[in-house]
N, C-alpha and C positions, 0 to 999 in steps of 0.2 A: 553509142550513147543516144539516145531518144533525145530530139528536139523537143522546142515548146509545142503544148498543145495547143496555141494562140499565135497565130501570125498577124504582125502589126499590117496598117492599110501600107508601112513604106515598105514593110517586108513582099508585099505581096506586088506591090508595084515595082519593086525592082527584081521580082521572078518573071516579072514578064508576062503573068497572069492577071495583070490589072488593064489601065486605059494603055494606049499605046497614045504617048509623047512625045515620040521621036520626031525630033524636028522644029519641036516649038519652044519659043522663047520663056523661059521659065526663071518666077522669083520663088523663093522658098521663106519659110517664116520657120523660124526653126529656134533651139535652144538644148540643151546637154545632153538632154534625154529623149530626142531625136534621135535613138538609133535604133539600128535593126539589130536581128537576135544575138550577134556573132559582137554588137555593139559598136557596128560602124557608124559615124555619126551622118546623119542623113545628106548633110552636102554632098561628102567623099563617095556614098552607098549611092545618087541620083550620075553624079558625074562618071563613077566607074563602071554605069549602065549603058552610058552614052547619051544621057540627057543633056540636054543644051543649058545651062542652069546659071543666069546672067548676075541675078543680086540677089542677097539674103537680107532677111526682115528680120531684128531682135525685139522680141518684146521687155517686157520689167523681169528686172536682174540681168538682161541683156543676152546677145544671139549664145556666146562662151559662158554665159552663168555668173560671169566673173564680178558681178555688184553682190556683196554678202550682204545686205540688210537691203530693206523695202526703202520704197519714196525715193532711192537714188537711181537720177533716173542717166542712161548711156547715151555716149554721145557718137554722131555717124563716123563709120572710122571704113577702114580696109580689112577685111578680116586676115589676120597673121599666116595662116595654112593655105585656102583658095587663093587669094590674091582679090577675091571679088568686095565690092561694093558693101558694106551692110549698111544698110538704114534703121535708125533706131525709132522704133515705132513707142517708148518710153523716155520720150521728151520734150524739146517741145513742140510734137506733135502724138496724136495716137492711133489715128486715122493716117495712113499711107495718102503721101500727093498726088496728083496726078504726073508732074515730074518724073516720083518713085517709079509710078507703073508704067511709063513713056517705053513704048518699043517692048512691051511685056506680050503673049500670047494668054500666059495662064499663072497664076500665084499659087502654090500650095500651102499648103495648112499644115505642119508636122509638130503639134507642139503637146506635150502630156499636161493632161488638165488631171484635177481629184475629185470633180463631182463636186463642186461647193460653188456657190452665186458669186461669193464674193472673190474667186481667185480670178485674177484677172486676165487670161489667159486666153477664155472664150469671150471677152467682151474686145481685145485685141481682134479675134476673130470674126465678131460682129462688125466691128468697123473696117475691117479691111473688106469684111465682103461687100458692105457699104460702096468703101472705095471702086472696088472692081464694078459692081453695077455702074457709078457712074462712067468707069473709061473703058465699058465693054470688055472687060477683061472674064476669063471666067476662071471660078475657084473651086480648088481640088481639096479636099477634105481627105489627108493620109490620117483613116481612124485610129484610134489605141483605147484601150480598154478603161472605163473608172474601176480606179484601183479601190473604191470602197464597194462596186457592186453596184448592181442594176435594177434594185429589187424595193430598196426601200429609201424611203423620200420623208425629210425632214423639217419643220420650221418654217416659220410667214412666208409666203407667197410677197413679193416685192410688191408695194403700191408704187403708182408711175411717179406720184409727186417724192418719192425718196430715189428717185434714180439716183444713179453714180458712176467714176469710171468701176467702183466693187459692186454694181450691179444694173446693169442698163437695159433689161426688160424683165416683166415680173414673170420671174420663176421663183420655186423656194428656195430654201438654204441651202440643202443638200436635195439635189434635181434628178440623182439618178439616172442620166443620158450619159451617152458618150459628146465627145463633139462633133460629131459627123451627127446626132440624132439631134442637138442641137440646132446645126446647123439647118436641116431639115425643115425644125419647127420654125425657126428665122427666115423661112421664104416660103415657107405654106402658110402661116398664121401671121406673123409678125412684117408683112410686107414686105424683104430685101427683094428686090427682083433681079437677084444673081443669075446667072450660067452655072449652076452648083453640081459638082460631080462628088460624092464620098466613094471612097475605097474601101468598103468595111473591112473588119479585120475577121480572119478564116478561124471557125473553133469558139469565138467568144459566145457568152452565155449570160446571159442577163444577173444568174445568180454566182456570178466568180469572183470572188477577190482576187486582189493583184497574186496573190502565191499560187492560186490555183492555176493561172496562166501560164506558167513555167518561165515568162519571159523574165529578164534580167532588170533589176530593180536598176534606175540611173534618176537622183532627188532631184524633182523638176522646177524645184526654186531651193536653195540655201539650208532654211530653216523648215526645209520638211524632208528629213534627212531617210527617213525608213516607212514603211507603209504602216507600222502601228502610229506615225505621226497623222498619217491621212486618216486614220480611223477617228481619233479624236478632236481632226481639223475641225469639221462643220461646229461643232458648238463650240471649241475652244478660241476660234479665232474672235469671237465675240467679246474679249479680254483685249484687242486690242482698241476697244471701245474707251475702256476704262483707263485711268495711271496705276492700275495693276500693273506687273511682271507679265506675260504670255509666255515669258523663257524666251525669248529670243536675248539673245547673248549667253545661252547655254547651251550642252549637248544637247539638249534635250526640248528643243521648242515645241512649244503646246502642248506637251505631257506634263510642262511643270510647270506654276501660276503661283503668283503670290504678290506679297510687296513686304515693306519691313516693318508694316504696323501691323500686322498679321498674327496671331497665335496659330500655329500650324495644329497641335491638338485640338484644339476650341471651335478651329475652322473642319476639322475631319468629324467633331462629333457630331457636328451639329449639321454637316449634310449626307453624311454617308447612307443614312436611311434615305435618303430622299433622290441620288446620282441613276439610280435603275438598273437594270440587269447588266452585268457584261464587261463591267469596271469595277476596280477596287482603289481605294483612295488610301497612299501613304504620307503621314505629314512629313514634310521634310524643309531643310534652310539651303539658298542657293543664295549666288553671289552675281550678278548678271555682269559681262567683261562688257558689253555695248547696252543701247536703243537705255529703256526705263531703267532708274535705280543702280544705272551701275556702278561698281563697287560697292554699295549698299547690300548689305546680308537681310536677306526678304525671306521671311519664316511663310508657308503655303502649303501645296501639296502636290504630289505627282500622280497622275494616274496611270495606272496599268490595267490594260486591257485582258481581260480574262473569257473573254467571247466575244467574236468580232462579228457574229452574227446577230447576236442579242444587243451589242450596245447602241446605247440615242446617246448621241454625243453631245446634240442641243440640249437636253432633256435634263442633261447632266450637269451644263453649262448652266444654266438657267439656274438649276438647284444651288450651285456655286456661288453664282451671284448673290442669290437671296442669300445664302449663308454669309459671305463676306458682308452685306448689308446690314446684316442683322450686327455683327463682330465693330462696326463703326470703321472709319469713321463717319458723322454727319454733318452735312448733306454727305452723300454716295460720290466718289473721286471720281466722276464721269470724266472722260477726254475732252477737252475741247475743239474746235474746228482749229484752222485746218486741217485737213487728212483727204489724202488721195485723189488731189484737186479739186476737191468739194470747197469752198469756202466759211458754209454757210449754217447747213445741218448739221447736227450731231453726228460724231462719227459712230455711235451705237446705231443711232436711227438706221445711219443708210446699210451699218450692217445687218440689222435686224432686220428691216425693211418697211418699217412705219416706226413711229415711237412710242407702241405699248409694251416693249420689254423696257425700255427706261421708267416709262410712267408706273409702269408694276413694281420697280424694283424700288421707286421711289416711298412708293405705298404701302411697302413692307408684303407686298403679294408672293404666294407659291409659285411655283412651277403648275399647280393644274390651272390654276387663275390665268398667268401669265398664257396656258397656251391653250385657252378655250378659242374653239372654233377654226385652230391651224388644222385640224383632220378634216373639217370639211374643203376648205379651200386647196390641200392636198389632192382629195379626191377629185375636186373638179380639175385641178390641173394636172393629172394623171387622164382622164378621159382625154382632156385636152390636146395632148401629147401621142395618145397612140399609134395615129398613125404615120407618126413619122422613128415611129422604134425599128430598130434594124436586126435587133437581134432576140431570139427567143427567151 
């Protein structure tokens, strides 16, 4: 049987083709879908190389995964399998202590991100490299592929005044980096002044979806259960702005959106010409078992992806919005604060990344209204970025 045609940075680090570690005090940051091809989970795949591998780092939903919804955050515990330490970098702290990294050599990075600003994954990443700059520690970037591709890039560019822990330097929505290319641009452009090592990953290709890498799918948070979730992440998650449904508390998060004042026809006709290539829109009624409306029967719609090269998932969100805006009710059931330790801003703002998709939706604006002038701001932060790209 033919392997994957993509080896992850930990597959390659633990072939023994990567840096050689041997020897040195190592923390890992890791979570479920940390593993290598064969789907050893990265602790067990680092220790049964003969790495020295002292404490693990969980980010949000936790190192085991085991928190099913967002905002709850894990607590420092012992990990059950290793016996080692975890520190939970989703609570109350999110930036690793100096404590944490006491007696450390090097921290690696193994954790699957989906291309989108607001998952929080690479902003964990951000601040632990933070962290390590300040205790001279240096940090390993084991790369993995964005399972939405490398090719094309989405939605506002972040302004600094809407920062967040969903988005803490401006990039756009969907960024198109891996995080090892991230990380890159985090200490070329963006100051960290890390010791930064990546491990890129062998075979990847700028234009691959997660299926074309062969590698074994493992959901890197809860509610993003399969790679057509990641496909319609970047725009969909922008639902959880609102006291819409997103689907979370169904199989089906971020494919399905609604709430129960909704006409699920009314709401299909009136944006299906306007969602873009690559999606088809079915009305449907769901019943949400947690997070908004649940138990409540929320009439919406589900999307289904019909080309996963052709679809803008923001594009598509945005048209959604205005449709549901239009459908009532008025004012627009925007979220209120808090969310995601924010206290202050809107939670649409900080996912948006300014507050002209609220102010548009407010104002009864399109989708072309809404996103004049994100193609220019795209392009400059694509030049931006080059050279810190690792893969063709």
């Amino acid at each position: 049987m033919m392997g994957p045609r993509v080896m992850s940075g930990l597959d390659v680090l633990v072939s023994k083709t990567g840096p050689d570690l041997r020897g040195e005090r190592l923390g890992l940051i890791l979570h479920p879908a940390s593993v290598t091809a064969d789907l050893t989970l990265a602790a067990d795949a680092l220790l049964g190389a003969g790495l020295r591998l002292e404490a693990l780092f969980g980010p949000q939903h936790g190192a085991r995964g085991e928190k099913q919804d967002n905002m709850i955050e894990s607590d420092h515990s012992t990990d059950p399998v290793t016996g080692l330490r975890v520190h939970s970098l989703y609570s109350e702290v999110r930036k690793p202590s100096p404590a944490m990294l006491d007696g450390l050599d090097a921290v690696l990075f193994d954790l699957q991100d989906v291309g989108v600003r607001v998952y929080t994954f690479v902003w964990t990443m951000a601040l632990a490299m933070e962290a390590c700059a300040e205790a001279g520690v240096r940090f390993v970037v084991l790369d993995r592929p964005n399972p939405i591709g490398g090719l094309v890039r989405e939605g506002r560019v972040l302004k600094e005044e809407y920062a967040s822990f969903v988005g803490l330097h401006p990039i756009p929505l969907r960024h198109g980096l891996t995080a090892g290319e991230l990380a890159r641009w985090l200490v070329r452009v963006r100051g960290i002044d890390v010791d930064l090592t990546v491990v890129p990953c062998r075979g990847l290709r700028r234009w691959m979806s997660w299926d074309d890498t062969g590698l074994p799918w493992v959901m890197p948070s809860p509610n993003l259960p399969t790679p057509t979730s990641c496909d319609v992440y970047p725009g969909m998650v922008l639902f959880e702005g609102t006291l819409l449904s997103e689907g979370r508390g169904t199989t089906r998060p971020f494919e399905v959106f609604g709430a129960p004042w909704l006409d699920p026809h009314a709401l299909c006709a009136l944006a299906a010409s306007q969602v873009g290539d690559g999606v088809a829109l079915r009305p449907c009624h769901f019943e949400p078992t947690f997070q908004k409306h649940v138990g409540e029967v929320c009439g919406g719609a589900q999307l289904h992806v019909t080309d996963r090269e052709s679809i803008r998932s923001v594009r598509a969100a945005v048209a959604m919005l205005s449709a549901c805006r239009s459908l009532g009710p008025d004012p627009f059931p925007w979220r209120p604060p808090p969310y995601e330790y924010e206290e202050t801003l809107m939670p649409i703002d900080i996912l948006w990344g300014d507050d002209g998709l609220r102010v548009g939706i407010d104002a009864g604006a399109g989708p072309e209204e809404i996103l004049e002038g994100v193609d220019a701001e795209l392009t400059r932060f694509s030049a931006e970025v080059e050279p810190d790209l690792l893969y063709e």
